[in-house]
MOPAC internal coordinates of N, CA, C and O (Angstrom, degrees):
PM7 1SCF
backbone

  N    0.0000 0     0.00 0     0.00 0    0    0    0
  C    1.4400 1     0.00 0     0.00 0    1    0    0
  C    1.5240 1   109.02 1     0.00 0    2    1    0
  O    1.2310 1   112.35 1   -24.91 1    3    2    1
  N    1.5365 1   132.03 1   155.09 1    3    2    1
  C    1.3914 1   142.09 1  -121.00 1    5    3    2
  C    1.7263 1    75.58 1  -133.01 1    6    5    3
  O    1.2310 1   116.34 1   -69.47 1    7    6    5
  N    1.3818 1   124.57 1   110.53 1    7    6    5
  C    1.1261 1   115.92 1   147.11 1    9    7    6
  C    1.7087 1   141.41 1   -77.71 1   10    9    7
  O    1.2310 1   119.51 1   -61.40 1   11   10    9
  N    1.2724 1   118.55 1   118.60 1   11   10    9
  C    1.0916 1   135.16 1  -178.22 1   13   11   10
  C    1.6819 1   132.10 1   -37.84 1   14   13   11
  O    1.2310 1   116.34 1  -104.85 1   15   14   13
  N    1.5061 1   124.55 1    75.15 1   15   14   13
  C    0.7871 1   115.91 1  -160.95 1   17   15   14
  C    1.7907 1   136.28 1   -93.82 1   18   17   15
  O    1.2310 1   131.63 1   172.73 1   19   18   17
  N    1.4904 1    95.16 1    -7.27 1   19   18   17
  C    0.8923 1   126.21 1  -179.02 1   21   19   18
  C    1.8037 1   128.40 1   -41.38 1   22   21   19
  O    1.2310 1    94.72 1   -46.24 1   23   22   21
  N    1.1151 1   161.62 1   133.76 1   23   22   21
  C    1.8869 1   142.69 1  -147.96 1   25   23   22
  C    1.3381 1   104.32 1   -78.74 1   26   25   23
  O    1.2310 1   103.71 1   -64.34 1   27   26   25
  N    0.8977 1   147.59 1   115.66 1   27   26   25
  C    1.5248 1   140.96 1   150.75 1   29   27   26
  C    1.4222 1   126.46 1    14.57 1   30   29   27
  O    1.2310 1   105.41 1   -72.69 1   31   30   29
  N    1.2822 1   144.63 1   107.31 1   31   30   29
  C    2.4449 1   123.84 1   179.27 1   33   31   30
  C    1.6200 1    90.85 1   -71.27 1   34   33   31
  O    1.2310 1   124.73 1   -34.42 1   35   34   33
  N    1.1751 1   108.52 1   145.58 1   35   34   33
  C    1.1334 1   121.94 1   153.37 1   37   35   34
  C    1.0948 1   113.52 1   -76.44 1   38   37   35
  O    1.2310 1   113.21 1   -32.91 1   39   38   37
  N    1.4894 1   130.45 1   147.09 1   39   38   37
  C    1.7083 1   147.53 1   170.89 1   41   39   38
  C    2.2469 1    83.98 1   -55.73 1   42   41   39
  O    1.2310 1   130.98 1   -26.99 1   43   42   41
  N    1.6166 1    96.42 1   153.01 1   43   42   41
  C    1.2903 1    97.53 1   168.63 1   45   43   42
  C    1.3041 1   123.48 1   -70.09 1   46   45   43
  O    1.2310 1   123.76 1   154.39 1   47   46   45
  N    1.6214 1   110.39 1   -25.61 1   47   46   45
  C    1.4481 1   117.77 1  -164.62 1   49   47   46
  C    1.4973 1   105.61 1  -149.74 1   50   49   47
  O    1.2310 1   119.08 1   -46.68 1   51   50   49
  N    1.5160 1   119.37 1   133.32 1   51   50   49
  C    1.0166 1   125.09 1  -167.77 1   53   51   50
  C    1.6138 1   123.89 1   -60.33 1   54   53   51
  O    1.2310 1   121.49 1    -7.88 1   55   54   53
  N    1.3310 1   114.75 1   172.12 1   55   54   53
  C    1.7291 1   126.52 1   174.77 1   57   55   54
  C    1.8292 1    94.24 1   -35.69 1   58   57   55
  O    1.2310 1   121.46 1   104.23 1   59   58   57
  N    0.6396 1   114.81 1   -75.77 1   59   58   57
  C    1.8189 1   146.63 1   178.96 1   61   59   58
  C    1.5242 1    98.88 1    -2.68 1   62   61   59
  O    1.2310 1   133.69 1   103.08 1   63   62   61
  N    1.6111 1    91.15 1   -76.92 1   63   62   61
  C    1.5660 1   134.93 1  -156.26 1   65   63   62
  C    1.8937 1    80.70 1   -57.60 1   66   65   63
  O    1.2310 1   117.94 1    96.18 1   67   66   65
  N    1.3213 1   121.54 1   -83.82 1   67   66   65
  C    1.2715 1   123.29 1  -165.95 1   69   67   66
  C    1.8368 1   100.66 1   -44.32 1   70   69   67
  O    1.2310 1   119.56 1   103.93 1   71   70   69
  N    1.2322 1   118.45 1   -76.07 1   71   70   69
  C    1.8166 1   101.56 1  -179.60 1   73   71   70
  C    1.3108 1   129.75 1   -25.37 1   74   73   71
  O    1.2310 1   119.20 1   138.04 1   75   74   73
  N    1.6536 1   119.12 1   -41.96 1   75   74   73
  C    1.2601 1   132.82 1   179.62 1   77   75   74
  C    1.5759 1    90.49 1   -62.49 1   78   77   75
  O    1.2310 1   105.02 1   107.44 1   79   78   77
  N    1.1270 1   145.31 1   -72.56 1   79   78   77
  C    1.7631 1   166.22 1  -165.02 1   81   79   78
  C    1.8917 1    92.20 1   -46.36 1   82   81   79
  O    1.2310 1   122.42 1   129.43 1   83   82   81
  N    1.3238 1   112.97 1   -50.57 1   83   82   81
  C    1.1156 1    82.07 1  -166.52 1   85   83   82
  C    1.7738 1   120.52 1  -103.87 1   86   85   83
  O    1.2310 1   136.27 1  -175.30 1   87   86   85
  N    1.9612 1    86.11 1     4.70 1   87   86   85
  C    1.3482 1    95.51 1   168.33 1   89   87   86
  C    1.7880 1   113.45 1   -67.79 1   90   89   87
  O    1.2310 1   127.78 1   139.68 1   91   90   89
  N    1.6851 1   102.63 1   -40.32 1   91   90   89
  C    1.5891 1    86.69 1   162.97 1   93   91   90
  C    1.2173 1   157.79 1   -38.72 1   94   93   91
  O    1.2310 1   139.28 1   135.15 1   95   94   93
  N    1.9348 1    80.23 1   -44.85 1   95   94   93
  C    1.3447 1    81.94 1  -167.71 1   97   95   94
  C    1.9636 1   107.79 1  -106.00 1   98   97   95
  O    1.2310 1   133.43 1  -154.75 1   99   98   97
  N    1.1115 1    91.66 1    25.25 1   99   98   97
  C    1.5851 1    97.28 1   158.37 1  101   99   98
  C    2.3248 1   104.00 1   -94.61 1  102  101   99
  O    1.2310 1   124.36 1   168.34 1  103  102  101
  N    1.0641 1   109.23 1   -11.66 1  103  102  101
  C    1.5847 1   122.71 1  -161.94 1  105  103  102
  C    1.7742 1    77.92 1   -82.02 1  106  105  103
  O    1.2310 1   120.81 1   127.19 1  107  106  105
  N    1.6038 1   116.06 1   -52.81 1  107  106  105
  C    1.4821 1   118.14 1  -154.94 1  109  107  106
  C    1.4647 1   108.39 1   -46.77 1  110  109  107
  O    1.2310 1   136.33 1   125.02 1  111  110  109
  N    1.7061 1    85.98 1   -54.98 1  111  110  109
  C    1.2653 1   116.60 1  -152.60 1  113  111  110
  C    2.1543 1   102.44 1   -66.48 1  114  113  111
  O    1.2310 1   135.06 1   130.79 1  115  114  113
  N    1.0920 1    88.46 1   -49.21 1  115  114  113
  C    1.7213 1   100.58 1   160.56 1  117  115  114
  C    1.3853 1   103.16 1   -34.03 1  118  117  115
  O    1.2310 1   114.34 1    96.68 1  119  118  117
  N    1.6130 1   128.32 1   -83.32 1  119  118  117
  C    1.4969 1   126.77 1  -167.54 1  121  119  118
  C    1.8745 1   111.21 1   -45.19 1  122  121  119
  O    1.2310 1   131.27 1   131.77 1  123  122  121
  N    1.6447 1    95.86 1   -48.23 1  123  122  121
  C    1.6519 1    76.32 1  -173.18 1  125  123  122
  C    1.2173 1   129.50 1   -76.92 1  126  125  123
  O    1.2310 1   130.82 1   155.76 1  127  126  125
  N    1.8553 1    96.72 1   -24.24 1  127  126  125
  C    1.9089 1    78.23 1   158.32 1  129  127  126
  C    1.3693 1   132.14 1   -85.18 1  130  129  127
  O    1.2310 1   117.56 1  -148.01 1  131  130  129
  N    1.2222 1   122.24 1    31.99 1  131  130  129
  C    1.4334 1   135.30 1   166.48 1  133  131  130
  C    1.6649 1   108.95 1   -82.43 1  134  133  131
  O    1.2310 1   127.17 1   129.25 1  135  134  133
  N    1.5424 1   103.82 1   -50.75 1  135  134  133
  C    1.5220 1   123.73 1  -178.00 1  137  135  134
  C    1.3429 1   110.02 1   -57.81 1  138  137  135
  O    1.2310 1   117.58 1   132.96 1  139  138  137
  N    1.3647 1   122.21 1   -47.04 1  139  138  137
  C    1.7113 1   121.06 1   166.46 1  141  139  138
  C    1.0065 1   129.11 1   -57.01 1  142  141  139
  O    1.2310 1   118.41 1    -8.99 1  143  142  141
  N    1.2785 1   120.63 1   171.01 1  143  142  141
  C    1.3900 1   142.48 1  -169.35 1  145  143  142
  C    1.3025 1   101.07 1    45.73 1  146  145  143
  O    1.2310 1   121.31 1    -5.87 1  147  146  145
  N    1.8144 1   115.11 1   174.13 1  147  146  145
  C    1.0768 1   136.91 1  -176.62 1  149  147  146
  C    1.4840 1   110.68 1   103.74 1  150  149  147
  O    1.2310 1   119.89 1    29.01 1  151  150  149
  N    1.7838 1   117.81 1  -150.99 1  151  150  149
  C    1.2017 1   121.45 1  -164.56 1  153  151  150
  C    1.5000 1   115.35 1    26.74 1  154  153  151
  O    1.2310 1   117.82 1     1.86 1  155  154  153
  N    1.7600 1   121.76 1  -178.14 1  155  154  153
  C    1.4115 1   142.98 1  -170.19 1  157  155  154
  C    1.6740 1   117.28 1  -114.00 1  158  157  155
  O    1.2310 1   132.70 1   -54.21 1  159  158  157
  N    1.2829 1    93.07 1   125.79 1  159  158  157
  C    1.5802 1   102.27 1   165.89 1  161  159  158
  C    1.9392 1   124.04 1   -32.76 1  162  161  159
  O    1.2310 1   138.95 1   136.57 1  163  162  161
  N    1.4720 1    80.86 1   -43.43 1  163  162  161
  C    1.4873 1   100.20 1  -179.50 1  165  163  162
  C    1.0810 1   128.30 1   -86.77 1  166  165  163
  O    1.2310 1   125.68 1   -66.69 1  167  166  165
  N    1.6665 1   106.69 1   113.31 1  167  166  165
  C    1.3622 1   115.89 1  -162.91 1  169  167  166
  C    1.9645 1   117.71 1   -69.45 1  170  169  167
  O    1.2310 1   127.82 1   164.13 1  171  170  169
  N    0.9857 1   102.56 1   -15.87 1  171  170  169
  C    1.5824 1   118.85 1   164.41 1  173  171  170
  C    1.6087 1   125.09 1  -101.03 1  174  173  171
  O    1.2310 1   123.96 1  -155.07 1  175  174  173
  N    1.4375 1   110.01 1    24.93 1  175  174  173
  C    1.5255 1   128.46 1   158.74 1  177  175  174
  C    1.0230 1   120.98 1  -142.13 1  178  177  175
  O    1.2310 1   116.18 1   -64.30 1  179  178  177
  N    1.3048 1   124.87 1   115.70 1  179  178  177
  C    1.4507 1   172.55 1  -175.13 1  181  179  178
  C    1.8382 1   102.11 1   -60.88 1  182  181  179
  O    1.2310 1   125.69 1   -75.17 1  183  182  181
  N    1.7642 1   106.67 1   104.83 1  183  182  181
  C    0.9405 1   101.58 1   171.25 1  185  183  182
  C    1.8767 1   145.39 1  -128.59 1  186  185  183
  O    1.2310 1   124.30 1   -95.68 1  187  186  185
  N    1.2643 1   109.36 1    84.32 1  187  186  185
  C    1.5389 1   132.95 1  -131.69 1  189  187  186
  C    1.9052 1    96.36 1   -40.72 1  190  189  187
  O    1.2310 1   120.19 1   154.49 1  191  190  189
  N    1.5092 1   117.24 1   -25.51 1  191  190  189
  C    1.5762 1   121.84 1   174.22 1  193  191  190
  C    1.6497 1    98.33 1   -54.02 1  194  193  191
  O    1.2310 1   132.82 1  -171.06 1  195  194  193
  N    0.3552 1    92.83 1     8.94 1  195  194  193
  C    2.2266 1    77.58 1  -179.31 1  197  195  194
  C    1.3660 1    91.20 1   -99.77 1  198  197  195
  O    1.2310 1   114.06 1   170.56 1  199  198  197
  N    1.5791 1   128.84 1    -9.44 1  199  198  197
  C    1.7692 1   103.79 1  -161.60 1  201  199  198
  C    1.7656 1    74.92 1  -132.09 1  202  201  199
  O    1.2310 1   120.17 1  -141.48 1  203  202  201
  N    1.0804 1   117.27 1    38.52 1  203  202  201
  C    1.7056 1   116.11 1   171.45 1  205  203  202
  C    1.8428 1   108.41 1   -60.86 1  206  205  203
  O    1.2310 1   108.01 1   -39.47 1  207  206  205
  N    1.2796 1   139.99 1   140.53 1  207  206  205
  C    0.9557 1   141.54 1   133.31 1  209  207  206
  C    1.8021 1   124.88 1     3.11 1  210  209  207
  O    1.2310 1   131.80 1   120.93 1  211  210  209
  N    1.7806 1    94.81 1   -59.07 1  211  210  209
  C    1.3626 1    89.27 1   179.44 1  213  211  210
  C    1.6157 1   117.92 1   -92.42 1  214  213  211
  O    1.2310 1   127.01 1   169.49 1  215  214  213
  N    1.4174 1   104.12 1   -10.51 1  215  214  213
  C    1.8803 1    99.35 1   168.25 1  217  215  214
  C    1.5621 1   112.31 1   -63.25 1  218  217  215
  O    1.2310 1   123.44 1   114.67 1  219  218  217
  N    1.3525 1   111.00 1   -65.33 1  219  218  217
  C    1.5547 1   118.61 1  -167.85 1  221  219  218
  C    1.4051 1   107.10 1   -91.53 1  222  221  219
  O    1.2310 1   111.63 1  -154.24 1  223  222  221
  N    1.7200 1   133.38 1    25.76 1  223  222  221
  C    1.4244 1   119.77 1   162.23 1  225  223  222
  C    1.4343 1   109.06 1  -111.85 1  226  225  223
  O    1.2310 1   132.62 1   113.41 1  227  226  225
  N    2.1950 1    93.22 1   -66.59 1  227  226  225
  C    1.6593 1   108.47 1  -158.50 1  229  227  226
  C    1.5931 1    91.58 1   -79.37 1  230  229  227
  O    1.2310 1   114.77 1   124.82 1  231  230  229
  N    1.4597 1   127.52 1   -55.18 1  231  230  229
  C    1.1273 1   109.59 1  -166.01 1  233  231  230
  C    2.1109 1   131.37 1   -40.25 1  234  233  231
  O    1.2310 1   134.41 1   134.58 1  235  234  233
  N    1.3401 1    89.73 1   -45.42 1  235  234  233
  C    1.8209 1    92.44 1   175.27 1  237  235  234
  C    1.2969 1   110.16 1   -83.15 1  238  237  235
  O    1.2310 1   120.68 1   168.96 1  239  238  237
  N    1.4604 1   116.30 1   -11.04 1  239  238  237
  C    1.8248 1   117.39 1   165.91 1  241  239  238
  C    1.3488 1   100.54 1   -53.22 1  242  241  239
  O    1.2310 1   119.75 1   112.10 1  243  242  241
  N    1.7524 1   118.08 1   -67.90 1  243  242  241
  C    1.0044 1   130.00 1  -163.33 1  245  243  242
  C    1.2777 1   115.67 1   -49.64 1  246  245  243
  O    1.2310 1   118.86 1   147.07 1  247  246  245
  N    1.8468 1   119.78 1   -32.93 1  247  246  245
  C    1.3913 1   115.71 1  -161.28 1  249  247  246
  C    1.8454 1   106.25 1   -81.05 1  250  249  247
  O    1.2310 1   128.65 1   155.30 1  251  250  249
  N    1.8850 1   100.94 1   -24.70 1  251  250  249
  C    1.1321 1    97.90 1  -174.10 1  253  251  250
  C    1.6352 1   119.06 1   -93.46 1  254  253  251
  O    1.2310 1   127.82 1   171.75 1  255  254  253
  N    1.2842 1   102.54 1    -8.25 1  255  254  253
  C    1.3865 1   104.83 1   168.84 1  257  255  254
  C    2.3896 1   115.91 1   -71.77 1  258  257  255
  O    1.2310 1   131.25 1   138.59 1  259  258  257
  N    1.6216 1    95.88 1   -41.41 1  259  258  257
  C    0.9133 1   107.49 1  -178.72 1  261  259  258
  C    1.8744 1   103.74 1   -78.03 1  262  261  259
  O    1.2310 1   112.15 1   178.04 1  263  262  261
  N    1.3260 1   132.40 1    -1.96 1  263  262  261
  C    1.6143 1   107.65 1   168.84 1  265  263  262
  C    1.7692 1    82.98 1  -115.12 1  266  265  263
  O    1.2310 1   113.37 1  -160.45 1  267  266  265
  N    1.3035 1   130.15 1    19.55 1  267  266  265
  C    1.7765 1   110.44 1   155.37 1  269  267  266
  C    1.8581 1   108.24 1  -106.15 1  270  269  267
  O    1.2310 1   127.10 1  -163.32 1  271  270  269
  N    1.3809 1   103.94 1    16.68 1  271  270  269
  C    1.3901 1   101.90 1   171.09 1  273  271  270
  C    1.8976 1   103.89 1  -103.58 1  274  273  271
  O    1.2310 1   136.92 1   146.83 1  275  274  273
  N    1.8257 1    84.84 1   -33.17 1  275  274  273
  C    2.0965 1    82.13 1  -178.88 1  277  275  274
  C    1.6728 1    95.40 1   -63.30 1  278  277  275
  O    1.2310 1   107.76 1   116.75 1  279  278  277
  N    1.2526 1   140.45 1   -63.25 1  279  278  277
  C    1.3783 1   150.18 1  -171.76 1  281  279  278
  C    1.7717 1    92.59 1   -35.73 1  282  281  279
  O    1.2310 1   121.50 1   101.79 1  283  282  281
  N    1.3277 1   114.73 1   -78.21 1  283  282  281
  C    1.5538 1   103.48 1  -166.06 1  285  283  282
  C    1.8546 1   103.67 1   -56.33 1  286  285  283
  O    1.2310 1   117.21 1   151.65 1  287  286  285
  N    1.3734 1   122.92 1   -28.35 1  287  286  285
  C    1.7026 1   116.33 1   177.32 1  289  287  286
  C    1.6323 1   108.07 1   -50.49 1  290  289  287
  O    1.2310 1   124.19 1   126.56 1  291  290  289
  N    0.9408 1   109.57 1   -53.44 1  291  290  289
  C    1.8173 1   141.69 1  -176.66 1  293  291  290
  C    1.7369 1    91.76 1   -43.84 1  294  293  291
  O    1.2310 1   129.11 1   100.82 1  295  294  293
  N    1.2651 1   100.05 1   -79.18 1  295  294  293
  C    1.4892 1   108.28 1   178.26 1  297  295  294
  C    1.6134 1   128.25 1   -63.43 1  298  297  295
  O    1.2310 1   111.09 1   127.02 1  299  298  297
  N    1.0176 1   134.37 1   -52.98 1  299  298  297
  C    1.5418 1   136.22 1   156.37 1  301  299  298
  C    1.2342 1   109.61 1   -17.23 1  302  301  299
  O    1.2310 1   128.99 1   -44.92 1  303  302  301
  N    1.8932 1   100.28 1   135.08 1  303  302  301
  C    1.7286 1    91.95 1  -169.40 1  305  303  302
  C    1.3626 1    96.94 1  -101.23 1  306  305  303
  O    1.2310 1   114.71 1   -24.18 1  307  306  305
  N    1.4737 1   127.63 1   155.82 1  307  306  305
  C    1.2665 1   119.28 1  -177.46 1  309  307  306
  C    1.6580 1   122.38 1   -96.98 1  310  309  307
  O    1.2310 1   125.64 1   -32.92 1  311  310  309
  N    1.4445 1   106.77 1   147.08 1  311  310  309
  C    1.0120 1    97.42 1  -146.11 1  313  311  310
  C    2.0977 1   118.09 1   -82.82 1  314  313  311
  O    1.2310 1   107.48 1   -96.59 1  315  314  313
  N    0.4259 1   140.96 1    83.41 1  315  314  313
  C    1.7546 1   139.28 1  -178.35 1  317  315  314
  C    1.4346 1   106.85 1   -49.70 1  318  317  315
  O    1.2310 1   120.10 1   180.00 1  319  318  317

């Protein structure tokens, strides 16, 4: 058998870079399940939870805070 001598690829983005990435996208994933569930089956009952505080504030806070953490992961140089 032919030993491999060839240099090692480096990953594109460091240890770092990926934690930050998936700290986001645990942040994303947080907002949209905030945004689910609730309201009525019934299309002729009126259901005042759809205009909750946390549907139309924290939840799309959360989504946009969590894709400006993937953007700075993306960007951050890694460190050697």
């Amino acid at each position: 058998m032919k030993k491999d001598n060839s240099p090692k690829q480096e990953f594109l983005f460091g240890k770092r870079n990926y934690i930050i990435m998936l700290i986001g996208l645990a942040v994303i994933a947080l907002g949209f399940i905030l945004m689910a569930g609730g309201g009525s089956d019934d299309p002729n009952v009126f259901n005042p939870e759809i205009y909750s505080w946390r549907r139309i504030r924290l939840a799309p806070t959360l989504v946009i805070i969590g894709l400006g953490i993937e953007i700075y992961a993306i960007f951050a140089n890694p460190k050697k």
